[in-house]
C-alpha positions, 0 to 999 in steps of 0.5 A, a space after each residue: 298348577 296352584 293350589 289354594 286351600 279354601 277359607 270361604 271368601 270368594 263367592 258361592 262355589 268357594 262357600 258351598 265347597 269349603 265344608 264339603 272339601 273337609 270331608 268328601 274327596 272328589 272324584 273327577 270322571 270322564 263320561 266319555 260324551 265329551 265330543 271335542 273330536 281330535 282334542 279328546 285324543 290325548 285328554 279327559 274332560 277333566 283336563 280340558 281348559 274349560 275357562 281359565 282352568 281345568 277341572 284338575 285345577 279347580 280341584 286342586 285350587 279347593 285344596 282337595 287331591 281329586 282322585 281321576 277317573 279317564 277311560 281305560 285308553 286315556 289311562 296311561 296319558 293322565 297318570 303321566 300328566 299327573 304324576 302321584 295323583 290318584 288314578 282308577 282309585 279312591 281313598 278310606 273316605 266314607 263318601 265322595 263327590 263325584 263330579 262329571 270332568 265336562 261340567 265347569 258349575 260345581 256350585 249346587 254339587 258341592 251342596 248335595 246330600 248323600 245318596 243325592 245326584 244331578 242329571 243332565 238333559 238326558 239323564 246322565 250324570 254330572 255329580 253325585 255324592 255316594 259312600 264309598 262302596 257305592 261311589 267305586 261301583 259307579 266310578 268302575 262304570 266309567 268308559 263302559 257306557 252312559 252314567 245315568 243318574 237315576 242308577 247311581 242315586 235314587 234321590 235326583 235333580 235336574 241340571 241347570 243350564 250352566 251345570 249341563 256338561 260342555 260337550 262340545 269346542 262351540 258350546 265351550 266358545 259359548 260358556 267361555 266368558 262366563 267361565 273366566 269370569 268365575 275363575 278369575 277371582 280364584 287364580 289372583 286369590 292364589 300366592 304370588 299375585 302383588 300387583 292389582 286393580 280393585 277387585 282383585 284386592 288392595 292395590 300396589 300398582 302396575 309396572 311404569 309404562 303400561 297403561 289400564 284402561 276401564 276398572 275391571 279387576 286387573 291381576 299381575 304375578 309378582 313374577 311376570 314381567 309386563 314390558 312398558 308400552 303394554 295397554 291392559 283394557 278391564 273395560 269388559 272384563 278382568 285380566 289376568 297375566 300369571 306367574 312367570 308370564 311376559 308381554 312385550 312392549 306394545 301388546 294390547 290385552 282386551 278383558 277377559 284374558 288370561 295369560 297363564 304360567 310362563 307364557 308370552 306374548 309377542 310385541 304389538 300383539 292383539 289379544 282380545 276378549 275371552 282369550 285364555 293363552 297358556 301355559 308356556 305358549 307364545 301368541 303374537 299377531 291378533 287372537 280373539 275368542 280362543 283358548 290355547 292349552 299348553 306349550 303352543 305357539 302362534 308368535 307371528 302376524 296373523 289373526 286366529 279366532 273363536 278357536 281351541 288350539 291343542 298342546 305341542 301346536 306350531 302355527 305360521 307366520 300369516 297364518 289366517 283363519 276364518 270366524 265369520 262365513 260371507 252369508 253371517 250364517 250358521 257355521 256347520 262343522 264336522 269334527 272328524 273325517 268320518 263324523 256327521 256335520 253337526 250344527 254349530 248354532 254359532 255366526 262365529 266359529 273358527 276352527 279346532 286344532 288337535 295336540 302336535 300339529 304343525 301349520 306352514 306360513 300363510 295358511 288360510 284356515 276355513 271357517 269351522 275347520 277341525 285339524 286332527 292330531 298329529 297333522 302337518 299342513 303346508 298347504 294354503 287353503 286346507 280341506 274343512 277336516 284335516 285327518 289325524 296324522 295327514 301330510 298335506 303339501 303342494 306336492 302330495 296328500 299322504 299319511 305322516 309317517 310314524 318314525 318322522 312324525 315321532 322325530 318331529 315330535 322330540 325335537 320339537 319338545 325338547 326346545 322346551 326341555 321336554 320329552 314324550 313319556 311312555 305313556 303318551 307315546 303308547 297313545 299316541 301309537 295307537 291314535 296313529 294306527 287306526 287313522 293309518 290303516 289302510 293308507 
C-alpha cells in the first residue's frame, strides 16, 4: 500500500479531500449490499479492488488512517489484513466522514457539511459527515440492517450516477475504465515512479528496447523492471507497471493496465485494456477486461475476459473462458448455487472466481460462470455455478474436504512465504461449513 499524503495537485477529489483530510477521519463501512457472490466471503467493499485500488488504498493515498467498519463475520479477516489499522472504532475526533466501502466517487463526500449525507437510489447511504457520537451510532449499525441516509443526516442528497455504490462484479466491469483513469494519476504521484510520458510528469525515458505507442501517460517504478522487446500501447489509456513489477520480453500491454506491486507477466503475454493484475500475480496468455486481487496466477497460454479473479487463485494452462454468448445477447448469471439469476445488462461478461480456487488445464469456462470460494475444478467444461468448496473431477462430483482443502491451502501460500492467519482460517471454517452441511 502506498501512502501520499495530499497537497491539492491532482484533480477535484485531491482538491476537495486535501481540507477535509486534516480534520475529519474517514471512516470506510460496509453496508452489507455489496453482491459480489463468493468474492465477499473473505473481503468488504472496502477491500474490493474497485479500479486500480481499494477503498483502503484510497484513503491511505489521501493520507488519512481510515478507520474500518466489516460486518461482525468479516472482522477477524480485515483486522488480520490490516494489521494496527483501526477496526469497529473510532478516534477523539470531533467529526467524521463516513464513506460507503462500495462507492469508488469520494469527490462531492469530501465537500459535505456536518450533519449532511449522500443517498443512493434507494436510500441508503453512501457517505455522510456526523460528530463523533453521532457518527458511532450509525457506524455500530453496520451488519445490522440497511443504512438509510435520511436516519443518519437530516440534511440529504441524492447520489449521482458515478457515486451509486457498485454493488455488483458486472456494474464493477461497467465502472472499471472510468475507475482507472482516475487512479492512475494517484498511484504514479506516489514515490519511487522515475520513469514516465507526459502526463504523468517530466519524463526520463523507458528501458532500451521497449516500445510506447500513442501519448497516453505511461508510469514505470524505478524498481520494476520492463524486459526488452515489451510494446506499451497509451493509445486508449494510460499504463501503469508498479514497484517491483516484471514484464518479460515480448509482452503487449494495451491502456489502461495497471500492473501492481510485484507482479509478473509472463513472455509474449496479451494484456489488454482495462486489466488491473496484481499485487504479487503472474499473468500470461491473453486477458482483457479483468481485474485480478492478490497473489493470483494465470502464467500459461490461454484467454481470460471480462473476468474478477480472487486472491490465492490457480488457473491451467489453456484454460479458456467465454465472454460473448453465440447470440450477442444479454448474459444472464447466478452468483450463487441457491441465488436467483440476475440480469447482467452486459454482451460481454465472463466469469467470477472466488479466493483459493484452483482450476486444471484446459478448462473451458461458460460464459458468466461464478466459481465459489475454495472450489478445485479438473473438469473441462464446468457447470455455470461452481458451489464454494466443490471437488469437480471426471471421476466424481463431491465436497472438498476440510483437512486437504487446508493442506492445499498452506502449501500453496507458502511458495510465497506466506501462511493463512487465525483469522482467516476462523472464516474460512465457517464458510466451509455451511456450504458442506449436509453433503
Amino acid at each position: 500500500m502506498v501512502v501520499l499524503p495530499c497537497n491539492g495537485r491532482r484533480g477535484a477529489i485531491c482538491r476537495s479531500l486535501a481540507g477535509v483530510t486534516a480534520v475529519a477521519p474517514i471512516a470506510l463501512f460496509d453496508d452489507g449490499l455489496c453482491g459480489f457472490g463468493p468474492l465477499s466471503d473473505l473481503r468488504a467493499s472496502f477491500d474490493q479492488r474497485m479500479g486500480i485500488l481499494t477503498a483502503v488504498e484510497r484513503a491511505s493515498m489521501l493520507g488519512a488512517a481510515a478507520s474500518l467498519w466489516p460486518a461482525d463475520d468479516l472482522e477477524a479477516c480485515t483486522r488480520e489484513r490490516h494489521p494496527g489499522a483501526p477496526v469497529r472504532a473510532l478516534g477523539d475526533a470531533s467529526d467524521v466522514l463516513c464513506i460507503n466501502g462500495a462507492c469508488a466517487d469520494w469527490s462531492r463526500a469530501a465537500s459535505l457539511a456536518d450533519g449532511e449525507a449522500i443517498a443512493d437510489s434507494a436510500g441508503g447511504l453512501v457517505a455522510c459527515r456526523l460528530p463523533r457520537d453521532a457518527a458511532m451510532r450509525v457506524l455500530g449499525r453496520v451488519g445490522r440492517g440497511q443504512l438509510r441516509a435520511q436516519e443518519c443526516a437530516a440534511r440529504v442528497q441524492l447520489a449521482t450516477p458515478t457515486e451509486e455504490p457498485i454493488r455488483t462484479p458486472w456494474g464493477l466491469l461497467a465502472a472499471l475504465d472510468a475507475m482507472m483513469r482516475a487512479d492512475a494519476p494517484w498511484v504514479v504521484a506516489s514515490s519511487g515512479f522515475r520513469r514516465w510520458k507526459p502526463g504523468f510528469g517530466p519524463s526520463d525515458g523507458l528501458p532500451a528496447g521497449v516500445t510506447v505507442v500513442g501519448d497516453g501517460a505511461v508510469g514505470v517504478h524505478e524498481s520494476a523492471c520492463v524486459w526488452p522487446g515489451t510494446v506499451i500501447d497509451a493509445t486508449g489509456g494510460p499504463v501503469v507497471v508498479a514497484d517491483g513489477a516484471t514484464i518479460r520480453p515480448g509482452s503487449v500491454l494495451v491502456g489502461p493496465v495497471a500492473v501492481l506491486a510485484g507482479s509478473m507477466v509472463a513472455e509474449r503475454a496479451l494484456v489488454k485494456a482495462r486489466s488491473v493484475i496484481g499485487p504479487s500475480c503472474k499473468v500470461g496468455g491473453e486477458v482483457g477486461s479483468c481485474v485480478f486481487h492478490g497473489n493470483s496466477s494465470k502464467v500459461h497460454d490461454g484467454h481470460l475476459g471480462d473476468a474478477i479473479v480472487g486472491e490465492w487463485v490457480n488457473i491451467g494452462a489453456g484454460t479458456c473462458n467465454s465472454n460473448l454468448l453465440n447470440t450477442y445477447g444479454e448474459v444472464m448469471t447466478r452468483l450463487d448455487p441457491d441465488a436467483p439469476i440476475s440480469r447482467t445488462g452486459r454482451i460481454f461478461y465472463g466469469c467470477t472466481i472466488g479466493d483459493h480456487v484452483k482450476i486444471a488445464i484446459l478448462t473451458a469456462i461458460g460464459t458468466g460462470t461464478s466459481i465459489g470460494t475454495g472450489a478445485m475444478v479438473a473438469v473441462s467444461r464446468p457447470p455455470q455455478v461452481v458451489g464454494r468448496f466443490a471437488w469437480l473431477s471426471a471421476e466424481r462430483s463431491a465436497s472438498f474436504r476440510w483437512p486437504k482443502f487446508e493442506e492445499v491451502m498452506r502449501s500453496a501460500m507458502a511458495r510465497r512465504g506466506a501462511a493463512p492467519g487465525a483469522g482467516l482460517l476462523e472464516r474460512l471454517r465457517h464458510v466451509h461449513a455451511r456450504a458442506t452441511a449436509g453433503a
